[in-house]
C-alpha positions as CSV (number, residue, x, y, z in Angstrom):
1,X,-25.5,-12.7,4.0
2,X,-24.5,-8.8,2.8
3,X,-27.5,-6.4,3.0
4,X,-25.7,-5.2,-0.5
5,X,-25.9,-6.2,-4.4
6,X,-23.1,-7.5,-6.4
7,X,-22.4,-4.5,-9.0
8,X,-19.9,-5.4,-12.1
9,X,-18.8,-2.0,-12.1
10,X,-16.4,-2.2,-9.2
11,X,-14.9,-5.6,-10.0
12,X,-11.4,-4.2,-11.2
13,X,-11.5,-1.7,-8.4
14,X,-8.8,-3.7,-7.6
15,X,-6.7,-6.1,-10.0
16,X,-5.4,-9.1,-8.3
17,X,-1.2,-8.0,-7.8
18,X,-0.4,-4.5,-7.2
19,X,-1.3,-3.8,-3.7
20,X,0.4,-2.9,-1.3
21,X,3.3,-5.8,-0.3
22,X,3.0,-7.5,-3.7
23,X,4.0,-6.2,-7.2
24,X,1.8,-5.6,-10.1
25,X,2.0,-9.5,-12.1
26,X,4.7,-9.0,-14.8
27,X,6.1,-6.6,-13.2
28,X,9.8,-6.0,-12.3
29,X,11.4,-8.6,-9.4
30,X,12.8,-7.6,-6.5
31,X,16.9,-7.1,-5.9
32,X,18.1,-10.7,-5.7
33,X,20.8,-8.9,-2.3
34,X,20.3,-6.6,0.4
35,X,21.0,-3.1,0.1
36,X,24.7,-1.8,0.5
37,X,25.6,-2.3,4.0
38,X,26.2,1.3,4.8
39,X,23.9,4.2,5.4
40,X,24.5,7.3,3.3
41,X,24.6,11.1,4.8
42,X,22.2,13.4,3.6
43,X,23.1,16.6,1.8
44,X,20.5,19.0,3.1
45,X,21.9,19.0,6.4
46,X,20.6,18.2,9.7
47,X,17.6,16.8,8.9
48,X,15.3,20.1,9.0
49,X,12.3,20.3,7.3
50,X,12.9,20.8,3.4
51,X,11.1,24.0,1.5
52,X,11.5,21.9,-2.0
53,X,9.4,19.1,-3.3
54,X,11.1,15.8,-4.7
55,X,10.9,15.8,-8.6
56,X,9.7,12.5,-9.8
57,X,12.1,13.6,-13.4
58,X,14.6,13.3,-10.5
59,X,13.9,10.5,-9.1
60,X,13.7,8.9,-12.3
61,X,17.5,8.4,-12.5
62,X,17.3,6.4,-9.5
63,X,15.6,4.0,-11.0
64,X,16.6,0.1,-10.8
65,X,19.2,0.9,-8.5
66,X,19.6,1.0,-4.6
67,X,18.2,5.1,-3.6
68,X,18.1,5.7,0.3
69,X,15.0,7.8,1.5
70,X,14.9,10.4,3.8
71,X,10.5,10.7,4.3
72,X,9.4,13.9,5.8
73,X,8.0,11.5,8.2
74,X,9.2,8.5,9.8
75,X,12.2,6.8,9.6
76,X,14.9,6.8,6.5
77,X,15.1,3.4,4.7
78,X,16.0,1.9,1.6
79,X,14.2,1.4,-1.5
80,X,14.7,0.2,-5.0
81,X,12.6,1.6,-7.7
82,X,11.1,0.4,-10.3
83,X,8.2,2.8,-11.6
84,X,8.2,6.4,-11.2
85,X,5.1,8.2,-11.8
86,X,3.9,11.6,-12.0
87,X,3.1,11.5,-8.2
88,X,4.1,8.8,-6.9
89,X,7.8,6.3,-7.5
90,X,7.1,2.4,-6.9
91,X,9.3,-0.4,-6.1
92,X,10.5,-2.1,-3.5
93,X,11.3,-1.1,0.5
94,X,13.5,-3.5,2.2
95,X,12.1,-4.2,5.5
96,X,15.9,-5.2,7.3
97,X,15.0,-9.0,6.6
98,X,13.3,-8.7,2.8
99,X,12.1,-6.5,0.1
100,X,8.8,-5.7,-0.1
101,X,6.8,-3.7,-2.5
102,X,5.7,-0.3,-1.9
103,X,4.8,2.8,-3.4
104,X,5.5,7.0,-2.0
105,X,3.6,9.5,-2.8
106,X,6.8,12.0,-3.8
107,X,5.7,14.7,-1.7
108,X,6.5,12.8,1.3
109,X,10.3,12.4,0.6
110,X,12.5,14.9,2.2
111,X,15.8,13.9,0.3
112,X,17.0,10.4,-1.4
113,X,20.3,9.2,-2.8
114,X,21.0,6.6,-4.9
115,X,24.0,4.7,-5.0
């Protein structure tokens, strides 16, 4: 059927859970509400580009509780982390309906909050 052979090597490529939209099994759950129903301001200003990179030791404190993300792209949202790595944070984004997991790649937030 495939012109290609079956190679061991590249069976854990990648482990069942963990992609994107589903957490890593055993993981941390979701938030069992919404986020808070407002939308915090963001303390850089008007929403400029930002000369500083997000620390993920900063981020870090944010961790298991509602944080509201400002990307440098696209539109702000809220998210609720539950891993912070040494590039990236994980956790959940909630889509308006739902929470869904996600990870970001810490140089793409401009600012965050958590509340």
């Amino acid at each position: 059927m495939y012109p290609y052979q079956y190679d061991p090597r590249f069976q854990n490529l990648f482990p069942p859970g963990g992609g994107q939209g589903f957490p890593p099994q055993g993981g941390a759950q979701p938030p069992s509400s919404p986020p808070p129903a407002f939308t915090p301001t963001p303390k850089l200003g008007s929403g400029g580009p930002s000369l500083y990179a997000v620390d993920p030791g900063a981020i870090a404190g944010c961790l298991y509780r509602y944080t509201y993300i400002w990307p440098r792209n696209g539109r702000p949202y809220w998210f609720y982390p539950t891993f912070v790595g040494r590039r990236s944070v994980a956790g959940y984004r909630w889509t308006g309906s739902f929470w869904v997991y996600a990870g970001v790649d810490v140089n793409q937030i401009r600012e965050f909050q958590c509340v």
